[in-house]
C-alpha positions in Angstrom: -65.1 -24.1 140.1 -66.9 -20.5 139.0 -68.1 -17.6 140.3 -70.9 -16.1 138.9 -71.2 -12.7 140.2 -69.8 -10.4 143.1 -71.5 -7.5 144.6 -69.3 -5.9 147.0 -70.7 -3.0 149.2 -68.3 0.0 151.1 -65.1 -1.9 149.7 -61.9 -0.3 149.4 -62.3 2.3 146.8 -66.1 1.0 145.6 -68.8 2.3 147.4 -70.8 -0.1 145.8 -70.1 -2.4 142.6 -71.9 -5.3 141.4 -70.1 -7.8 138.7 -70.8 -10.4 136.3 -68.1 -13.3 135.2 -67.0 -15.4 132.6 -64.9 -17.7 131.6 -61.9 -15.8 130.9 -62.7 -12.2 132.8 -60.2 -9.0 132.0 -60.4 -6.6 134.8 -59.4 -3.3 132.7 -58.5 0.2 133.9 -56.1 2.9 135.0 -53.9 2.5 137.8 -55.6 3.2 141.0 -59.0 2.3 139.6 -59.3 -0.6 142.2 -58.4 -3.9 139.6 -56.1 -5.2 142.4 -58.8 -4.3 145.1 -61.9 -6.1 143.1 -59.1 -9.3 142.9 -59.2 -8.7 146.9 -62.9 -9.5 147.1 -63.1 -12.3 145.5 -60.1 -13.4 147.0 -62.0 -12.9 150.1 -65.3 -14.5 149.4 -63.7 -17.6 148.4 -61.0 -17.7 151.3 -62.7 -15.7 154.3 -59.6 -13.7 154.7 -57.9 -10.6 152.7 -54.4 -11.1 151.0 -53.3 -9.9 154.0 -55.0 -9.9 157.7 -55.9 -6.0 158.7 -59.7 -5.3 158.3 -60.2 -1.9 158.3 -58.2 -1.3 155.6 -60.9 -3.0 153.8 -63.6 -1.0 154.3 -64.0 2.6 152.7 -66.5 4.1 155.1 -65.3 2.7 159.0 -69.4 3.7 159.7 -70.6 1.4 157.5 -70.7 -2.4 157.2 -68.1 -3.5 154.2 -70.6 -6.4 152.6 -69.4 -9.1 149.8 -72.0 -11.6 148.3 -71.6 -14.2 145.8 -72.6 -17.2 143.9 -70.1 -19.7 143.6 -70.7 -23.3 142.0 -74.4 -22.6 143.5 -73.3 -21.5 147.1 -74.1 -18.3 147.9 -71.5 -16.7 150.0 -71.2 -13.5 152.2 -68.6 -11.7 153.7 -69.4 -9.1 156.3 -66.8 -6.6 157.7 -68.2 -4.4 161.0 -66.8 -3.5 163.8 -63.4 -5.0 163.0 -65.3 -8.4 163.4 -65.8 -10.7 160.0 -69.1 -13.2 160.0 -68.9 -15.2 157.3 -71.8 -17.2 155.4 -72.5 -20.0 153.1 -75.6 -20.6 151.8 -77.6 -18.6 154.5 -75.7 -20.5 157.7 -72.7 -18.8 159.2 -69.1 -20.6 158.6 -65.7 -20.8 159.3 -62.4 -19.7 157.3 -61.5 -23.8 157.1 -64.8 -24.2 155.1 -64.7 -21.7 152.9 -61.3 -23.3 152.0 -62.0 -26.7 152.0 -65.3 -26.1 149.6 -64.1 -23.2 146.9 -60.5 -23.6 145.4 -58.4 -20.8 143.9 -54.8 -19.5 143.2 -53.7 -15.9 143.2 -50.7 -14.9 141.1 -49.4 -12.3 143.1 -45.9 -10.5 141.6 -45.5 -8.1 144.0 -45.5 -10.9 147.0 -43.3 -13.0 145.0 -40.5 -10.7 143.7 -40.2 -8.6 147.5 -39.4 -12.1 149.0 -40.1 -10.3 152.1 -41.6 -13.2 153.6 -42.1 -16.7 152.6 -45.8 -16.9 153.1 -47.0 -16.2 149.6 -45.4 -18.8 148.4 -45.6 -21.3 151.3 -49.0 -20.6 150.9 -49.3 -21.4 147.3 -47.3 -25.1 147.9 -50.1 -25.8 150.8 -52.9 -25.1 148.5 -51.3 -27.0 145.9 -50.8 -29.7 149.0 -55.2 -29.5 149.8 -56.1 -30.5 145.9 -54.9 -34.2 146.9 -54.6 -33.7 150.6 -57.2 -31.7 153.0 -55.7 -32.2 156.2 -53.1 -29.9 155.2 -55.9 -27.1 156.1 -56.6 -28.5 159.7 -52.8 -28.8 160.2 -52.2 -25.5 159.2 -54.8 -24.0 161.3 -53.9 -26.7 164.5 -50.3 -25.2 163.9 -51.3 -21.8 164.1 -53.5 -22.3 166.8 -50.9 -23.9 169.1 -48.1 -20.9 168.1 -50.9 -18.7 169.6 -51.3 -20.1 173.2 -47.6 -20.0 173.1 -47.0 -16.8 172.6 -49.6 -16.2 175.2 -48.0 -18.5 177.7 -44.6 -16.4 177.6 -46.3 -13.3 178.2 -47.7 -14.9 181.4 -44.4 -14.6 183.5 -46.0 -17.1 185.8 -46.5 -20.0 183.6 -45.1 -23.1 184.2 -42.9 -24.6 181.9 -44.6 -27.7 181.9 -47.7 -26.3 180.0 -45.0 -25.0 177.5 -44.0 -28.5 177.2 -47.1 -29.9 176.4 -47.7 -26.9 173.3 -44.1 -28.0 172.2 -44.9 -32.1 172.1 -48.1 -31.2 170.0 -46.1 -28.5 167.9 -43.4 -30.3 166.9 -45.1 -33.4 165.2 -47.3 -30.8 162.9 -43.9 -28.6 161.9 -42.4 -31.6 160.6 -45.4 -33.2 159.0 -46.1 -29.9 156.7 -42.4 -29.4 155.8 -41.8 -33.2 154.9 -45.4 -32.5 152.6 -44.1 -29.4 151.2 -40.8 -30.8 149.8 -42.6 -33.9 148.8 -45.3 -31.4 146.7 -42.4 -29.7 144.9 -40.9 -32.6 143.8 -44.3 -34.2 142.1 -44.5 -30.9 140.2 -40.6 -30.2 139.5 -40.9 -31.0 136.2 -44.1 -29.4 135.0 -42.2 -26.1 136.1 -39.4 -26.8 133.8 -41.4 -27.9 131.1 -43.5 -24.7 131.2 -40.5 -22.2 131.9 -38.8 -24.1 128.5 -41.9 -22.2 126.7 -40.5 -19.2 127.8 -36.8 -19.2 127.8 -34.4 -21.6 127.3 -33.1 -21.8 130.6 -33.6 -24.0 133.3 -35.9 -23.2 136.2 -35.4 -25.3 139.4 -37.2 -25.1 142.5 -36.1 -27.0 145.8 -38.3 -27.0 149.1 -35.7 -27.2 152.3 -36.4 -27.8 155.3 -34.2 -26.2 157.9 -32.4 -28.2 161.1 -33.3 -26.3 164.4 -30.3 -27.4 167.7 -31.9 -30.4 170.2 -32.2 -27.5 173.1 -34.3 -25.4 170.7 -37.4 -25.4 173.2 -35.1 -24.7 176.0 -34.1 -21.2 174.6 -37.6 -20.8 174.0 -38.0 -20.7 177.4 -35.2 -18.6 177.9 -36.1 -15.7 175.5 -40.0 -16.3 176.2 -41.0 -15.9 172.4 -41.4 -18.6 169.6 -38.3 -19.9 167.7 -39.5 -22.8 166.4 -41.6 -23.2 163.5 -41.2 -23.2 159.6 -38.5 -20.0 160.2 -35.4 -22.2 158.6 -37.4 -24.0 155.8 -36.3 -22.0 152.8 -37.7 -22.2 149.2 -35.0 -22.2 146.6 -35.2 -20.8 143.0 -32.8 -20.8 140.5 -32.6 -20.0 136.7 -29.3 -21.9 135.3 -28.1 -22.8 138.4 -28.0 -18.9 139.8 -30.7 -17.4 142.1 -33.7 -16.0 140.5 -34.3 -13.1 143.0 -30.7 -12.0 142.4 -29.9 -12.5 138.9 -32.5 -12.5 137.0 -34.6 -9.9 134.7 -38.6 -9.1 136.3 -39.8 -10.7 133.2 -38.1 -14.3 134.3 -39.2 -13.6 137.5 -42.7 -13.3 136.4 -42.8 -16.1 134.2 -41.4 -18.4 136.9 -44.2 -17.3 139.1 -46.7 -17.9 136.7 -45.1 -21.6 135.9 -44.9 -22.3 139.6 -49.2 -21.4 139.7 -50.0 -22.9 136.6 -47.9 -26.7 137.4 -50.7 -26.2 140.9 -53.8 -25.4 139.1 -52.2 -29.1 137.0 -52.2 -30.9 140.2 -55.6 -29.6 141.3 -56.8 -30.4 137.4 -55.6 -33.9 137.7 -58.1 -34.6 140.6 -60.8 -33.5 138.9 -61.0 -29.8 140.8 -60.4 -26.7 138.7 -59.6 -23.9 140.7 -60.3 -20.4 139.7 -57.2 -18.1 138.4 -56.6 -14.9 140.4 -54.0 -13.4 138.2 -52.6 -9.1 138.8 -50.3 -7.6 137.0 -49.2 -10.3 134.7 -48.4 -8.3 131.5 -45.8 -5.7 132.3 -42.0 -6.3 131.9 -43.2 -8.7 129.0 -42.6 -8.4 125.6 -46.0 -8.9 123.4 -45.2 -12.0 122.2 -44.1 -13.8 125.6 -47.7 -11.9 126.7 -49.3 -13.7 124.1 -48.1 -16.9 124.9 -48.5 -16.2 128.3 -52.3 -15.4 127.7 -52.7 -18.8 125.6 -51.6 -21.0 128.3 -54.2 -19.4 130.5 -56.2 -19.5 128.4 -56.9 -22.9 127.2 -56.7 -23.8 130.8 -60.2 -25.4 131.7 -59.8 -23.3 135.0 -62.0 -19.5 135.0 -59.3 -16.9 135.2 -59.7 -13.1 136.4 -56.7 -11.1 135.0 -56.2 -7.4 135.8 -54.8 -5.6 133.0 -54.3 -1.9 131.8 -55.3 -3.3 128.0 -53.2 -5.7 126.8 -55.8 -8.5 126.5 -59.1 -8.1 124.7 -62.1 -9.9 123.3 -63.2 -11.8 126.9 -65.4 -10.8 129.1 -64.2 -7.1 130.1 -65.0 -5.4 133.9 -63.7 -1.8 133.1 -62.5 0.0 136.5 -62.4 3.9 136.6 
């Protein structure tokens, strides 16, 4: 997988910026110069969706279109923001989110979602992508699952809806809950030891990660119907990370935190490698809270990856392809 070049039109802070990639890309600047943002777009291009689903954030100028091109692995894709409406295109034809995902793979490292732990869909995310390099239906799961969660939600606002329609959104729900979860657990134990392996590079500690899925009561639909809102889902499946045993969110320094992040992306971008598709490395804000050396080693893992990598950095790496910001 590669990416070629991005111009991106009345983005965030760029009113209009057109880049060139390589191999192993170094977004450089000052904070605020828009490194994060410029990961955003391509993020976007490949995906069809933001890091997070609010689109007029996205665009600088609310008058003006926000527009994102590309060539990608000899696709050309565009992105087009207007309205608060998003068309999406590949190769001149308009497409969907699901085939922007099924055709173009990539991984974000993303510290910031991983260390707030606010919510579990960074890295419930990562695990499904990881999931698609063997298994596509994940995607259509996924989207069938949300989907479904949406006409339910709509159901309980109808207070005249009968409970049998209800019924039939729960008997198609339930099946697709329990299908992801027992894939997600199954995923983290093929690549269980590839973390360890590459935390040991590190630190000499041992990093363990345990998918769980969570046990909902028999009657769970029935107090659906009772509160009218959505209880069911993957709310009780919990991801669990420890470092010697103790939890990594609570015990641990931000360094070990961000070298277990980048251990969990890089034993994914293994799977994916081991199937014959290299997805491209979205990595922000990698460097700080590490000493040089465990940067350096950091950096050499990444890079003898066969994978293309984009790193945002304030100028710890050097002598790669360099996009200065600012």
């Amino acid at each position: 997988m590669f990416i070629k070049n991005v111009i991106i039109t009345n983005f965030r802070n760029f009113d209009l910026l057109e880049v060139k990639f390589d191999k192993i890309n170094i977004i450089k600047g000052r904070n605020g110069a828009g490194k994060t943002n410029l990961l955003e777009a391509i993020y976007l291009i490949l995906n069809g969706h933001p890091f997070k689903n609010n689109l007029r954030v996205l665009q600088k100028d609310q008058l003006k279109p926000t527009i994102l091109s590309a060539a990608v692995d000899g696709h050309n894709v565009q992105v087009k923001i207007e309205d608060n409406k998003k068309y999406l295109r590949l190769d001149t034809k308009p497409t969907r989110v699901v085939d922007l995902k099924k055709t173009f793979a990539c991984l974000d490292y993303s510290i910031n979602s991983f260390i707030s732990f606010k919510s579990k869909d960074y890295l419930f995310s990562l695990i499904d992508r990881g999931i698609s390099s063997y298994d596509k239906s994940i995607i259509d799961k996924l989207i069938e699952y949300k989907r479904v969660n949406r006409l339910k939600r709509k159901a309980f606002s109808n207070p005249n809806i009968e409970h049998s329609i209800i019924d039939v959104l729960n008997k198609n729900i339930e099946p697709i809950v329990n299908d992801i979860s027992l894939k997600r657990r199954e995923f983290i134990l093929k690549v269980q030891k590839d973390i360890k392996e590459c935390f040991l590079n590190f630190f000499p500690k041992e990093l363990k990660v345990d998918y769980e899925i969570g046990k909902y009561q028999p009657d769970i639909f029935e107090k659906e119907k009772q509160k009218r809102r959505v209880l069911f889902g993957f709310k009780k499946d919990s991801l669990k990370i420890t470092l010697n045993g103790r939890d990594l969110f609570f015990y641990s320094s931000v360094g070990e935190k961000k070298i277990s992040l980048l251990c969990i992306v890089l034993s994914i971008v293994k799977m994916y490698n081991s199937s014959g598709i290299e997805p491209i490395l979205l990595i922000d804000d990698l460097e700080g809270d590490l000493d040089l050396q465990i940067q350096k080693e950091a950096f050499d893992l990444i890079g003898d990856l066969p994978n293309q990598s984009v790193i945002t950095t304030l100028g710890a790496y050097e002598n790669h392809n360099t996009i200065t910001l600012g």
